[in-house]
C-alpha positions, 0 to 999 in steps of 0.5 A: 867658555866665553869672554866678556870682551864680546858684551863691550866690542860692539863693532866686531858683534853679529847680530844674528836673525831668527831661525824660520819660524815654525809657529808664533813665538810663545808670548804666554805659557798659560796653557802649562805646556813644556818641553822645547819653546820658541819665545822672543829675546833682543841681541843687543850688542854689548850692555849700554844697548841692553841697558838703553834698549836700543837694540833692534826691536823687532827681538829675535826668536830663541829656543829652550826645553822646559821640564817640570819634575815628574813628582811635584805638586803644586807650584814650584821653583825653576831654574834657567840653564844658560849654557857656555861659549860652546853651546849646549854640550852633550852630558852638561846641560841636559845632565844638571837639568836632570839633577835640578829634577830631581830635586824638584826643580823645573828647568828651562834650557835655554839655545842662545846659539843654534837659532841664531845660527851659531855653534860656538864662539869659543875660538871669537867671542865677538860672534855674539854678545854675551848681553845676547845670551842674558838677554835670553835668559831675562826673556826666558825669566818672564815667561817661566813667570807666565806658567801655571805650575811655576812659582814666580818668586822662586825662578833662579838662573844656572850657567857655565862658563859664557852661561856663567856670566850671565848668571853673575851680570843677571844681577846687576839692576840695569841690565835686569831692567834691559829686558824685564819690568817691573820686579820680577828677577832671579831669586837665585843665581849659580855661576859655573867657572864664569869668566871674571877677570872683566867684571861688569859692575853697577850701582844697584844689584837686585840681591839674591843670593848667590853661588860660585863654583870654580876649578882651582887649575882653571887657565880659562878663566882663573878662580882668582879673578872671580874670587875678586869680583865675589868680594866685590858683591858681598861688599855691595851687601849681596849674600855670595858663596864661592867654592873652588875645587882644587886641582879641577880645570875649567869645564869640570862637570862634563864627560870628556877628560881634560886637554888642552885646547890650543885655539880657545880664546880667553880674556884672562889677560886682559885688567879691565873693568865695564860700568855699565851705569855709564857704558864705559870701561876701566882699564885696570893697568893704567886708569884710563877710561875708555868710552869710545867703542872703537877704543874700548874693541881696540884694547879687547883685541890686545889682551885676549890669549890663546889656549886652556885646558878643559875635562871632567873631573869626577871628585869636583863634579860629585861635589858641585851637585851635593853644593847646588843641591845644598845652595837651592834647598836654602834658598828655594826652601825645598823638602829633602828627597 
């Protein structure tokens, strides 16, 4: 439930601060603590100043729950769940959470909104960037990357909507290297419904594999468009799975039945494309490429639409957990339980 307008439009971005801290960020989880973590992430204001890192240094403090699998030994693989432009929704993040334990797979998920004093930015995506958010989630790889009972090799990241896009640009290299050194990246990357009709594009990609699931009656963010960007990253030789669940809308895998939402802001009309090697923006109608950020705010306000439909839908749902099951034992290597 986001739009990639809010990474690009600058100008219109809040910032956002800390919430009081209670103790000192968690730098390190050497220790092997879990459950829920305060740790220092960066809100840049859209991908040039996250590729750059020209956002404001002195970070802001974020918050996530850790979970590690009742029944596992030794060190095991891990996923950071990145939540949507709704934030955390109750029966969505905390039920795929519960479903990757199963599996015995630790889980990190991450609040992008509530420390930085947010609740959504469904209805105005340029409340917050989404280079925010996967700046969050980076921050969150490389401290999953310090805990003892966690395999570094074997950390992958999970989103919805929003969550979903950084699920996608989280393997694009120059937005990895925004916040993490050196080699640790994702080893795996599931994408919910991710918003596609923007799609942000560079050079190099880290190459882990990847999965899309989408709802064929997504008025959202349509599958078509994510079906597009797919083929562009298996071109780029990246290994890319999509699923589309005919019939399904947007949001498919939470508790509520569907309806539509007349305030909702979506990007599905807008025909652009976000270099973020050269920080510039393609517009896909006419050619023209936009540098200028007040340019590139200007077209974003021109193409968003209201409205969409969003509600569970139980086959699509029942068929997503045995795909992520699936997707994750392949990749991750696991027993089957």
């Amino acid at each position: 439930m986001r739009t990639l307008v809010s990474s690009v439009a600058a100008a219109f971005v809040l910032l956002g601060t800390s919430s009081p801290l209670l103790a000192e960020p968690a730098s390190s989880l050497a220790d092997g603590r879990t459950g829920r973590l305060e740790f220092r992430s960066a809100t840049p204001s859209g991908p040039t100043e996250l590729v750059r890192r020209t956002y404001p240094a002195a970070g802001t403090v974020v918050a996530g729950t850790l979970a590690l699998p009742q029944t596992a030994d030794g060190r095991m693989p891990a996923m950071v769940i990145a939540h949507g432009s709704g934030g955390i929704l109750p029966g969505r993040e905390d039920a795929w959470a519960a479903r990757l334990n199963a599996l015995g797979v630790a889980t990190f998920v991450v609040d992008s909104f509530t420390p930085r004093g947010l609740q959504s930015t469904s209805r105005d995506q340029s409340r917050l960037s989404t280079m925010a958010n996967l700046a969050d989630a980076l921050a969150a790889l490389r401290l999953l990357a310090t805990h003892p009972r966690i395999d570094s090799a074997r950390i992958g990241v999970m989103g919805f909507s929003r969550g979903g896009q950084v699920a996608l640009y989280s393997a694009l290299e120059p937005l990895r290297q925004g916040m993490v050194d050196g080699d640790l990246r994702f080893a795996a990357h599931v994408a919910l419904y991710p918003s596609c009709s923007i799609p942000y594009r560079a050079e190099r990609l880290g190459g882990a594999p990847i999965l899309m699931l989408l709802g064929g009656a997504d008025d959202y963010t349509p599958a078509a468009a994510c079906r597009d960007y797919a083929g562009w990253f298996a071109a780029k030789g990246v290994p890319i799975k999509v699923i589309t669940y005919e019939g399904a809308y947007h949001d498919f895998d939470i508790p509520d039945p569907p309806r539509f939402l007349p305030a909702l802001q979506s990007a599905r009309g807008c025909k652009a494309e976000v270099d973020v090697d050269s920080g510039s923006v393609r517009r896909l109608d006419s050619g023209e490429v936009l540098r200028d950020q007040t340019a590139i705010s200007a077209y974003f306000r021109t193409c968003m639409q209201r409205g969409a439909t969003m509600g569970r839908d139980a086959t699509a749902l029942a068929r997503a957990e045995q795909d992520v099951a699936t997707f994750l034992r392949n990749t991750f290597k696991l027993q089957v339980r």
